[in-house]
TORKETI-386153 format. One record per residue (C-alpha): residue number from 1; x, y, z. Coordinates in Angstrom, 3 decimals. Layout:
N
[mipa NUM, [X, Y, Z]]
...
% end
This chain:
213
[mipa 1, [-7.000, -8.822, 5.048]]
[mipa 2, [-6.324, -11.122, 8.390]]
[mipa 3, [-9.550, -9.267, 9.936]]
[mipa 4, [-12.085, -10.660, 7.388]]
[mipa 5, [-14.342, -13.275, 9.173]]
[mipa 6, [-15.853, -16.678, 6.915]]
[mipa 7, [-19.035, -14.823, 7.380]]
[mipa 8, [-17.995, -12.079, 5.751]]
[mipa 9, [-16.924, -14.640, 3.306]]
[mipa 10, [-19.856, -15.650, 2.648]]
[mipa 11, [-21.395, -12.174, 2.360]]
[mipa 12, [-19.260, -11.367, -0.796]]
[mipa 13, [-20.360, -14.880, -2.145]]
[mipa 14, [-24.096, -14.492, -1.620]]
[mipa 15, [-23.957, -10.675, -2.846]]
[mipa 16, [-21.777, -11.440, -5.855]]
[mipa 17, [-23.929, -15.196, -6.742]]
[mipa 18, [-26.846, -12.866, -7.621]]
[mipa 19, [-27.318, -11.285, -11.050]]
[mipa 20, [-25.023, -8.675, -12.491]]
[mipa 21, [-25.636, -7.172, -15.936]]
[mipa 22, [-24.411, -4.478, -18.361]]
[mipa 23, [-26.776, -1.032, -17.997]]
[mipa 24, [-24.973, 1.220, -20.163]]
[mipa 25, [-21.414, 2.763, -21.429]]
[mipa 26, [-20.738, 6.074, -20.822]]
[mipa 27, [-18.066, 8.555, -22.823]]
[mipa 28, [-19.545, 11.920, -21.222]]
[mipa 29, [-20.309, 13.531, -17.863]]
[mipa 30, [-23.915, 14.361, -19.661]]
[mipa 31, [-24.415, 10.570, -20.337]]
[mipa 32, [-23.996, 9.409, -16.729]]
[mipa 33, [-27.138, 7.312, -15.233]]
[mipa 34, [-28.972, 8.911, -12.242]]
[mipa 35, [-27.366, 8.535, -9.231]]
[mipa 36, [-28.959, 6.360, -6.851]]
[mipa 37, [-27.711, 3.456, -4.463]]
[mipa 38, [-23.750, 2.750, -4.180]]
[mipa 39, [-21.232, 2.565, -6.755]]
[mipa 40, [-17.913, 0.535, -6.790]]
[mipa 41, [-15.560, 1.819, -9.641]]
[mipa 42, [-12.389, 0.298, -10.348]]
[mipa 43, [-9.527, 1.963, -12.121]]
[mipa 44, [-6.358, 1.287, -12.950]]
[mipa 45, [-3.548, 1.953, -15.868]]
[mipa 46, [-4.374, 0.522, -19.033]]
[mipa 47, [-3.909, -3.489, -19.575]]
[mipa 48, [-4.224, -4.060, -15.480]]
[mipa 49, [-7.220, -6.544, -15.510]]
[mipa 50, [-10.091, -4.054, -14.510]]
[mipa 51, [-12.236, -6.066, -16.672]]
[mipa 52, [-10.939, -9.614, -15.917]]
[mipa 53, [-11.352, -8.541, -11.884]]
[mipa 54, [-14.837, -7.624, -12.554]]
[mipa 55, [-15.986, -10.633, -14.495]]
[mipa 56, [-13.840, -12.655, -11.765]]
[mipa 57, [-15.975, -10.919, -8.743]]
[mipa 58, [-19.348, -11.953, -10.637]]
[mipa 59, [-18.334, -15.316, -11.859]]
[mipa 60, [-19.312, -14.491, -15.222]]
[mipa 61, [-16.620, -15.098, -17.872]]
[mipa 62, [-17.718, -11.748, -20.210]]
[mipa 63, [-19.904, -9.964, -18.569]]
[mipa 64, [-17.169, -7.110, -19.223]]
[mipa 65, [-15.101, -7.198, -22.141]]
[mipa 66, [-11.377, -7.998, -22.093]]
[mipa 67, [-8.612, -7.351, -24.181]]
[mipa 68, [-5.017, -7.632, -24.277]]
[mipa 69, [-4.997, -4.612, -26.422]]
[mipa 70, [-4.601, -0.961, -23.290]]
[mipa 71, [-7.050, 1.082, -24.334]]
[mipa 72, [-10.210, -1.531, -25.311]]
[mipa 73, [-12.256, 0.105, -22.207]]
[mipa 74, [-12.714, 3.421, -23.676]]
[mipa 75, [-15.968, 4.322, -21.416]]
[mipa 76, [-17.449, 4.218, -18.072]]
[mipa 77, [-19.385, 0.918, -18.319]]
[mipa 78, [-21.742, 0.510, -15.530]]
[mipa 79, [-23.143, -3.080, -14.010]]
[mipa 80, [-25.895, -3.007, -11.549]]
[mipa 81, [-26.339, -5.817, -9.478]]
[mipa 82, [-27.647, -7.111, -5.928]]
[mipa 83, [-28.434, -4.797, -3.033]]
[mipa 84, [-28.411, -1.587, -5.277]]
[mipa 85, [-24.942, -1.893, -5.801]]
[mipa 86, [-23.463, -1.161, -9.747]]
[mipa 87, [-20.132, -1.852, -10.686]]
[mipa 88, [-18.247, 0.790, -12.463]]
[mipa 89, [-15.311, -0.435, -15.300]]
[mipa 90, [-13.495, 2.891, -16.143]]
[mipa 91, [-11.513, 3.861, -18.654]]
[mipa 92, [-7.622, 2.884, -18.346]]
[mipa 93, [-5.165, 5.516, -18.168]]
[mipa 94, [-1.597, 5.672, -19.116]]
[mipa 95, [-0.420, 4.249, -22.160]]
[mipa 96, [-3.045, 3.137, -24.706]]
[mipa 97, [-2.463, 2.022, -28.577]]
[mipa 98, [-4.592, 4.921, -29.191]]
[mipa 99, [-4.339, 9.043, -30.419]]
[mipa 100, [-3.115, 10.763, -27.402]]
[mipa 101, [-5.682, 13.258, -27.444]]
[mipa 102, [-8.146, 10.106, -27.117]]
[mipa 103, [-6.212, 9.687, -23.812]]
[mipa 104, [-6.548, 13.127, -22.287]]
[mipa 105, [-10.322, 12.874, -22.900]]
[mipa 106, [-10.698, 9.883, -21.033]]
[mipa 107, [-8.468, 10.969, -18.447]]
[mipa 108, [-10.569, 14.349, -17.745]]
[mipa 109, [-12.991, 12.199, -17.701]]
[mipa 110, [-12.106, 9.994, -15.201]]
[mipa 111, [-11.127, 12.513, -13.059]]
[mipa 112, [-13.856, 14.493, -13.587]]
[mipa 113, [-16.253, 11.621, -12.546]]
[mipa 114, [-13.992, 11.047, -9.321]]
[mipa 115, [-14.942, 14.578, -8.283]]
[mipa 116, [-18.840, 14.341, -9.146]]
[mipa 117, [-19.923, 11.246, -8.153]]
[mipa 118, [-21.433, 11.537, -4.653]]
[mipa 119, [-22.828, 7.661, -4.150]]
[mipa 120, [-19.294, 6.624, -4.939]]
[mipa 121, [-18.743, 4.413, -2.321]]
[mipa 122, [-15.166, 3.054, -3.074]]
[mipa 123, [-12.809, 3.455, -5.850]]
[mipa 124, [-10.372, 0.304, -6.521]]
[mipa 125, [-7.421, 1.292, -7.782]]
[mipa 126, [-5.653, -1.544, -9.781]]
[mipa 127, [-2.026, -1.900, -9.585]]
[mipa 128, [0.026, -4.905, -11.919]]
[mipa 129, [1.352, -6.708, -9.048]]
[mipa 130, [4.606, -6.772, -11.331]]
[mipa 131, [5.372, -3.500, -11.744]]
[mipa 132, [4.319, -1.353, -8.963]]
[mipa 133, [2.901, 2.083, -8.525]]
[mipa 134, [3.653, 4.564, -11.222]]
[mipa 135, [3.667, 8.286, -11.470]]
[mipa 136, [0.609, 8.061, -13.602]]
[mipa 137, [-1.015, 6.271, -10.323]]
[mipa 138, [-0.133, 8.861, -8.139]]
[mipa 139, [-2.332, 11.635, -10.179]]
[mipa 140, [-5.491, 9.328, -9.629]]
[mipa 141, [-4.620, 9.646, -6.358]]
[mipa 142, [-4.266, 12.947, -5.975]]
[mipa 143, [-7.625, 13.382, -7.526]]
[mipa 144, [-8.773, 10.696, -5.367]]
[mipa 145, [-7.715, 12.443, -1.981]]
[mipa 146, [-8.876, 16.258, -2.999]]
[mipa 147, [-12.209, 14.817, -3.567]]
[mipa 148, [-12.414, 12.854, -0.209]]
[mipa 149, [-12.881, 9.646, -2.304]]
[mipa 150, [-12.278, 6.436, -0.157]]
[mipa 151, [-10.330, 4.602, -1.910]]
[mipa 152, [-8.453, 1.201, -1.968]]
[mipa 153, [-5.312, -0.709, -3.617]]
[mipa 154, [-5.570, -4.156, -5.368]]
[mipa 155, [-3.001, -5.497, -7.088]]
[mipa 156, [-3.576, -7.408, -9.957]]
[mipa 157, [-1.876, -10.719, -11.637]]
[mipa 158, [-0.258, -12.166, -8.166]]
[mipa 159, [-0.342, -15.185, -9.058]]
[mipa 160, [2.832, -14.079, -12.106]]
[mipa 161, [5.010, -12.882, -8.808]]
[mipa 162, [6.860, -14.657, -6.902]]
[mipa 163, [5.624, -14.761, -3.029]]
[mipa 164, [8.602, -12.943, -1.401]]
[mipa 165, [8.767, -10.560, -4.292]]
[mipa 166, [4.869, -9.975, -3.760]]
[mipa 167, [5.601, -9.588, -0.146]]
[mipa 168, [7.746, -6.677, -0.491]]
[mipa 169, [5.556, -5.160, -3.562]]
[mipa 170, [2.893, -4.951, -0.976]]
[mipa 171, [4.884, -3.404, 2.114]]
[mipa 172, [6.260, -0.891, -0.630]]
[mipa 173, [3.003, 0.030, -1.712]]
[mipa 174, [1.733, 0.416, 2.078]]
[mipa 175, [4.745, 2.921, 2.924]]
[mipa 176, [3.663, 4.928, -0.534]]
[mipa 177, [0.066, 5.341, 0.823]]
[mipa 178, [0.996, 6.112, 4.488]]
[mipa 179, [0.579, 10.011, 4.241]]
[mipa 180, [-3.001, 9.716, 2.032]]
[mipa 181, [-5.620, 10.075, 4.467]]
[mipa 182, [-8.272, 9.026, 2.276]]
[mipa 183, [-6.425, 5.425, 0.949]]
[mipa 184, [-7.784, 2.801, 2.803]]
[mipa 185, [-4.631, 1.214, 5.224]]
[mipa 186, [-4.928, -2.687, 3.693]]
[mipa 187, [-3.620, -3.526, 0.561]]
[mipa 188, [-5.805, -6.854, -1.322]]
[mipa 189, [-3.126, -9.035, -3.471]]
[mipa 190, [-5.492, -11.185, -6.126]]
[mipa 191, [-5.494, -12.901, -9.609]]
[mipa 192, [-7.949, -13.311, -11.856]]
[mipa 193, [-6.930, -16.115, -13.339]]
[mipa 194, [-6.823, -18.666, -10.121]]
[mipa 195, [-8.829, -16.832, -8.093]]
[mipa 196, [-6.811, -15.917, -4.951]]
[mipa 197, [-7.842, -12.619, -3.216]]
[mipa 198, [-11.332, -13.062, -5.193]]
[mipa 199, [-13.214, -14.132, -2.128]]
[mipa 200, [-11.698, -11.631, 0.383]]
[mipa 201, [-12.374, -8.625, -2.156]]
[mipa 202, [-16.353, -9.754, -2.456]]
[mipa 203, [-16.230, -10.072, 1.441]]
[mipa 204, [-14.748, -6.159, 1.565]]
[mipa 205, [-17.078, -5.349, -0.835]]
[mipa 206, [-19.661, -6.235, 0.828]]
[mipa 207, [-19.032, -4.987, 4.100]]
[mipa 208, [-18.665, -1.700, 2.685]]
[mipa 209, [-21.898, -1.644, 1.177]]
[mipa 210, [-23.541, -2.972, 4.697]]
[mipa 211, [-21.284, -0.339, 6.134]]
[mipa 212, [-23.070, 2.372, 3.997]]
[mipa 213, [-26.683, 0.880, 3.749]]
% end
């Protein structure tokens, strides 16, 4: 994102440096905590790094649980933090080493949360820098645009493609989203592992939230 000042830099670093924490995991619409403030959520297929993007973003090394296992998130886990801003970690959809009808539950609801939330702020929807959007993307953001959701693409594990190959991942992804009104126009290429795109996601983060405030 060329647009993103250093002090919107340092923004995301102050808003992220403060303390993030697990509140609670939820399986059910019925379970959901109160809505108040802004949410972030972040979803993606299963295996895409939701969780190692989250505890990259907060600098803590498990405040959400990984897993090279699809399938370990099987909630909504929720992580409040600074300004009145919670992190959401959802469920992973797709393939999963798990009962399919496991699957469908957490798909409905994912989607169902999509539709129902009204502080959600943002959705980030993960894509594996490697492979690309899938079909199983495009139903997320279906959901995502009959529910007026903004919503925004970061792809994951950069660092594990090669820079021209990235380059043309991301113009790819850009002409896919061109018709979706509610898919915000930039496209954020990070790893969590060396930390590229970290700082410009914080700083995007939190200019959305002093965009909302």
């Amino acid at each position: 994102m060329s647009d993103i000042t250093v002090r919107e830099i340092e923004k995301g670093r102050k808003l992220f440096a403060g303390q993030w924490e697990f509140s609670r995991a939820c399986a059910s619409l019925d379970t959901l905590p109160p809505m108040q403030g802004l949410e972030i959520a972040f979803a993606g297929r299963s295996n895409v790094g939701k969780s190692s993007l989250i505890n990259a973003l907060t600098g803590r090394k498990a405040l959400a649980r990984t897993s090279h296992t699809p399938g370990r998130t099987q909630e909504l886990i929720f992580f409040p933090g600074e300004q009145n801003l919670t992190l959401v970690d959802m469920p992973g959809y797709g393939y999963a080493a798990v009962p399919k009808a496991k699957v469908a539950a957490w798909t409905d609801l994912i989607h169902d949360y999509l539709r129902g939330r009204a502080n959600l702020a943002r959705v980030y929807v993960l894509i594996d820098a490697r492979h690309g959007l899938k079909d199983t993307d495009n139903e997320v953001f279906d959901t995502l645009a009959s529910a007026a959701v903004s919503h925004q693409i970061v792809l994951t594990k950069a660092d594990q493609v090669p820079a021209k190959e990235l380059e043309g991942r991301i113009a790819d992804t850009k002409a896919a989203l061109a018709k979706r009104a509610a898919a915000f126009p930039e496209i954020l290429a990070t790893s969590s592992r060396t930390g590229a795109g970290i700082a410009e996601l914080r700083a995007a983060i939190a200019r959305l939230v002093q965009e909302r405030s």
